[in-house]
C-alpha positions, 0 to 999 in steps of 0.5 A: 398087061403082063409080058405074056399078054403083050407077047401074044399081042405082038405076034397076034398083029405080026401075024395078021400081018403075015409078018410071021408063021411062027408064034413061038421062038423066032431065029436070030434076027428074025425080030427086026425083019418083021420090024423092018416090014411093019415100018415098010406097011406103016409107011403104006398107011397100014393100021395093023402094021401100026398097031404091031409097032406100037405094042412092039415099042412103047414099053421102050419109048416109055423106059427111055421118057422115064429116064429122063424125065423120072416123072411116070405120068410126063414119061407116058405123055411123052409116049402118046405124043411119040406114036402121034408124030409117028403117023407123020414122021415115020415116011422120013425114016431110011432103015439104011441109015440107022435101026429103026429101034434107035431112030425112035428112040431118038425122036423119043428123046428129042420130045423128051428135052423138049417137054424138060425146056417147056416145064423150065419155061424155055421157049421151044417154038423154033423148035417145033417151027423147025420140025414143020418147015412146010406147015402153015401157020393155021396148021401148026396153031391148029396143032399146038391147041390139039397138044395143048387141049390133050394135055390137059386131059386126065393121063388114061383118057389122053392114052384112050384117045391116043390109043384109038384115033392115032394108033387105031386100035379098037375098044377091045385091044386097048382093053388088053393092053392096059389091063382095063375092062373094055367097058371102062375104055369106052367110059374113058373113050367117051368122056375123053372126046367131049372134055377134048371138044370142049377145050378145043371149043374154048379155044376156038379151034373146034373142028367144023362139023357139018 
């Protein structure tokens, strides 16, 4: 996706939002108003607000993962499970405390490290138990085969699947992101989630159908 396509992306949602009116040159400080009100819908459960973040920081997250991890491949991984903690994390973020740019850049890193410890084989699970000091044991086993059965997904199904049920964006608009057609994201989309199924299945934590 070229910087144009992503811009009008970006303002598409902003505007969906009525974050803005303006689909050309916002004043000085007006890109971190609209931010700061994308975080505030999100917080909300907002989808559109969500999206808007999204497509406004993953290219950040992914430079920095990339820097380092200098592993293009890790460095999106990296940026898949950054947006999927969000949807969770994002309720512990104060603006007055720090930009949220910086705030996700942070948590960028720390995940980052975190995947540098787990290659060089160090034990990271304090660390995880730490980020969920009120989660059940079940939750966070529950968790762990979700990361671990999504890592072993080919890179463009995992961003698919990512991009769909984290995110919530449609077939369509993960299309313009990646620059792909919107027949080869439902071709990915689909065999994604029965790969997904199947390795949960084999791990016994497959989820319970009626």
């Amino acid at each position: 996706m070229d910087h144009h396509q992503h811009g009008r992306l970006e303002m598409r949602y902003a505007r969906t939002l009525r974050l803005s009116n303006d689909s050309t040159a916002q004043p000085t400080g007006a890109g971190d108003v609209i931010v700061a009100r994308a975080v505030a819908r999100a917080k909300e459960g907002n989808a559109d607000a969500i999206r808007y973040l999204y497509v406004r920081f993953a290219s950040n997250v992914y430079g920095y993962a990339r820097s380092i991890v200098r592993d293009d491949h890790e460095a999106e991984d990296i940026t898949q499970q950054v947006f999927a903690k969000l949807m969770t994390a994002i309720h512990k973020y104060e603006q007055r405390e720090v930009p949220f740019s910086a705030w996700i850049l942070r948590m960028t890193h720390n995940l980052a490290i975190d995947h540098l410890r787990r290659m060089r084989m160090v034990p990271c699970e304090e660390v995880h138990a730490a980020n969920d000091p009120d989660g059940s044991e079940a939750n966070r086993q529950r968790a762990r085969s979700l990361r671990d059965a999504l890592g072993d997904l080919p890179a463009e199904q995992r961003q698919v699947l990512v991009m769909r049920h984290v995110v919530g964006m449609s077939p369509g608009e993960i299309a313009d992101q990646l620059g792909k057609s919107e027949g080869s994201i439902h071709g990915l989309h689909h065999r994604g989630r029965g790969a997904l199924k199947a390795a949960l299945r084999e791990m016994g934590a497959a989820p319970q159908t009626a």
